[in-house]
C-alpha positions as a Python dict, from the first residue, in 0.01 Angstrom:
ca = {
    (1, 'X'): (0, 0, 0),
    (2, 'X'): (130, 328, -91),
    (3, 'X'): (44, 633, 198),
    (4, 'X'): (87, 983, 149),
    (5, 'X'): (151, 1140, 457),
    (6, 'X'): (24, 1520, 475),
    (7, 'X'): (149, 1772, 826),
    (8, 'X'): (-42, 2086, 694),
    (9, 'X'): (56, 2392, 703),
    (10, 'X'): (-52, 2729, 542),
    (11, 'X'): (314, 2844, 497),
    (12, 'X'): (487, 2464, 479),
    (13, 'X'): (316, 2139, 433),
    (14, 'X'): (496, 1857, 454),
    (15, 'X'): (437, 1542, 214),
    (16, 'X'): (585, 1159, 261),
    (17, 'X'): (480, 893, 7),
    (18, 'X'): (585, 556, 164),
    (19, 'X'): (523, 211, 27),
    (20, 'X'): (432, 5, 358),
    (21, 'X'): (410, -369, 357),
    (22, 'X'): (344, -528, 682),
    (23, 'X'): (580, -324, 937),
    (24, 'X'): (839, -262, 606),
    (25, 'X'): (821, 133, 497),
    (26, 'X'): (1004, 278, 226),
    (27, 'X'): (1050, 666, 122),
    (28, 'X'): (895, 698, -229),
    (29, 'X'): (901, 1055, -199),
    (30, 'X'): (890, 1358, 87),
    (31, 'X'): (955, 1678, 114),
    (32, 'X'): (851, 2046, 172),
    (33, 'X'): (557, 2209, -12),
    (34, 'X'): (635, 2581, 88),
    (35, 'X'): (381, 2803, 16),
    (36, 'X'): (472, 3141, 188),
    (37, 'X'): (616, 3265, -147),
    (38, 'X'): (254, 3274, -297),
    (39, 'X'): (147, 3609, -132),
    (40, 'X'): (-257, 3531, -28),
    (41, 'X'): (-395, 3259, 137),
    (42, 'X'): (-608, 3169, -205),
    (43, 'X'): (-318, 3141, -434),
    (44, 'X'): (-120, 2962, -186),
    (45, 'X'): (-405, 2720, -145),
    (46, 'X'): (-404, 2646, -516),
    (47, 'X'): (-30, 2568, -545),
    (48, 'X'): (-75, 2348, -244),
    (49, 'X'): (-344, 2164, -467),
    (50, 'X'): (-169, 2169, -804),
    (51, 'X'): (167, 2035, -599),
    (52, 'X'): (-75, 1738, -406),
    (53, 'X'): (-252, 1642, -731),
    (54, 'X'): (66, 1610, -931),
    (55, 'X'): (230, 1374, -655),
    (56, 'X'): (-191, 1150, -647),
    (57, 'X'): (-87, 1136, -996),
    (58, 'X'): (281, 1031, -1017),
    (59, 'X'): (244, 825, -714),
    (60, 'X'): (-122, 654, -702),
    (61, 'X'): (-133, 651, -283),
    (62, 'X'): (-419, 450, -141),
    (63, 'X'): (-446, 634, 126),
    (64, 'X'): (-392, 960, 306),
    (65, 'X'): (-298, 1019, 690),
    (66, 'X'): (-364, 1384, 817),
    (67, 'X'): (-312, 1519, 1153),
    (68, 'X'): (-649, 1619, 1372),
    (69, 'X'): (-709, 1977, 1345),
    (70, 'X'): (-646, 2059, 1762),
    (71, 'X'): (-735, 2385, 1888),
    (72, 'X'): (-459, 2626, 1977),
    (73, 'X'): (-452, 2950, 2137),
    (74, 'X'): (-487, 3125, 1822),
    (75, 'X'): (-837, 3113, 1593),
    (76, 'X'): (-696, 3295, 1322),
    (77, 'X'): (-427, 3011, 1259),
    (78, 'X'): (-662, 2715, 1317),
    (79, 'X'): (-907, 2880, 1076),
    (80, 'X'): (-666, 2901, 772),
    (81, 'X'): (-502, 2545, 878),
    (82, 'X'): (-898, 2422, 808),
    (83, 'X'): (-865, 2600, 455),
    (84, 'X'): (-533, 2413, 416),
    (85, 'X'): (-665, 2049, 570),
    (86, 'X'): (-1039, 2116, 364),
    (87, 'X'): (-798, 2142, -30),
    (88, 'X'): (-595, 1805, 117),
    (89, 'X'): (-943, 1607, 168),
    (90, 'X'): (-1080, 1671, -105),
    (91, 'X'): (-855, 1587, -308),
    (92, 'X'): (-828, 1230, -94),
    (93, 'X'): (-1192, 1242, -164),
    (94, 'X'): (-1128, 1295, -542),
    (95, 'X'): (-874, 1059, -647),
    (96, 'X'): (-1075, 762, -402),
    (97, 'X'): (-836, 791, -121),
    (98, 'X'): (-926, 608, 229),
    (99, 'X'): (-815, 913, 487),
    (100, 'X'): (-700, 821, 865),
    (101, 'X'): (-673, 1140, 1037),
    (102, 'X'): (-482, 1109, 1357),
    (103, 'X'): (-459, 1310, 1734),
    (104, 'X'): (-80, 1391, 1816),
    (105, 'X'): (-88, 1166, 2096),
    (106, 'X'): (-198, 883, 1820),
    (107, 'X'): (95, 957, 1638),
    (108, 'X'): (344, 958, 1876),
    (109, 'X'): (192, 639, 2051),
    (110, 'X'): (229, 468, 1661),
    (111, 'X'): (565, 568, 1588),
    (112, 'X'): (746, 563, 1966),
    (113, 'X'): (477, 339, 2169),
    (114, 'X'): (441, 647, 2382),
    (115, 'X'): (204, 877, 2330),
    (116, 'X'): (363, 1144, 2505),
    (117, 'X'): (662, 1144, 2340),
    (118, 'X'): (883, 1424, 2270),
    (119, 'X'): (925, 1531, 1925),
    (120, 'X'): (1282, 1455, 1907),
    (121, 'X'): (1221, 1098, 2036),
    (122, 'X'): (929, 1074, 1735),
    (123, 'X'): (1241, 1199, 1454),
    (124, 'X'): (1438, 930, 1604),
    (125, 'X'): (1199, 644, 1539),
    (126, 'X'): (1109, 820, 1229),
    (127, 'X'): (1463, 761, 1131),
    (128, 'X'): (1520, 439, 1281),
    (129, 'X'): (1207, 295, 1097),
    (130, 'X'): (1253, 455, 772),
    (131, 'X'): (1644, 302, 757),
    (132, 'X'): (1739, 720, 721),
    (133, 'X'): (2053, 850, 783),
    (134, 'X'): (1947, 1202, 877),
    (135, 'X'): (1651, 1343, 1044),
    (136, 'X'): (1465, 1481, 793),
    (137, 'X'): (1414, 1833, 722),
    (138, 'X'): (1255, 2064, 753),
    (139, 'X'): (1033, 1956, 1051),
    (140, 'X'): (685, 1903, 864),
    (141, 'X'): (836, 1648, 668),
    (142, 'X'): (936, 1391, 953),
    (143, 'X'): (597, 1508, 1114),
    (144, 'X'): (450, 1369, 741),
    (145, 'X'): (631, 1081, 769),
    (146, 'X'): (548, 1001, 1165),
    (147, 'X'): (153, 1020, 995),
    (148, 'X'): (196, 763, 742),
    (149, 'X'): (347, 574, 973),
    (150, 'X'): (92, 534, 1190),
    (151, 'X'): (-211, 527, 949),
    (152, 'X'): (25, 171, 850),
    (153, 'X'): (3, 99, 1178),
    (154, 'X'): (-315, 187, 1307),
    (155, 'X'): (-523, 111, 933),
    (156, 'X'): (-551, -269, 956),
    (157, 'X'): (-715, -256, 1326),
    (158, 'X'): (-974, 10, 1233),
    (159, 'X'): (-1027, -231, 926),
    (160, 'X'): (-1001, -527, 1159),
    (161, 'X'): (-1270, -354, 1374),
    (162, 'X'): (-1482, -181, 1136),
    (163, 'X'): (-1380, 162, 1207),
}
């Protein structure tokens, strides 16, 4: 099965593609989609799109992990990461893409078996169970890669269970 992995951001998102077979995952593809350069939120959300559907296309994932939206201090930022999350889904939703979306603590408890985990602990694993030699940068990218790493986990028990 081939996951794309999506942190999103409305000045970065990070992308992984990994092929996962059983508790094997390999990098297809990751990286940065950086979308500060494109002045206003609605042209930024369009690259983000053209970028995404280009990589559906190329790639052919399955299906797409996502992180929860949670609810920070600021409603201005949550609001526009909803604009950001809302052009990801739908194009899940388009190209017949299964979506896992997944808590923080779901991710960390996937990738480390601790859901409290501090980030640095969650690149590790990331780069222990990738076979990596680096930590990958920028952040949103190993954050990408921690998601598809625990939709392959966490997937065939919500199938198992009818979730």
């Amino acid at each position: 099965m081939i996951i794309l992995g999506v942190d999103p951001g409305s000045l970065i998102t990070g992308y992984a593609l990994l092929r996962c077979e059983g508790n094997r995952h390999q990098v297809i593809d990751a990286g940065p989609i950086r979308l500060k350069k494109f002045g206003e939120l609605p042209d930024r959300l369009v690259h983000l799109a053209d970028r995404l559907e280009a990589l559906i296309e190329e790639f052919k994932p399955q299906a797409l992990s996502i992180e929860k939206v949670f609810y920070g201090v600021n409603f201005q930022s949550a609001l526009t990461l909803g604009h950001v999350r809302g052009v990801v889904l739908m194009l899940a939703a388009r190209n017949q893409m299964s979506v896992g979306e997944y808590g923080p603590t779901e991710v960390k408890k996937a990738v480390t078996g601790y859901g409290r985990a501090e980030k640095s602990q969650v690149q590790e694993m990331v780069k222990i169970l990738l076979n990596l030699k680096t930590i990958p940068k920028p952040n949103d990218v190993a954050d990408a890669m921690a998601l598809a790493i625990c939709h392959a986990h966490m997937a065939p028990m919500a199938r198992l269970y009818g979730r």
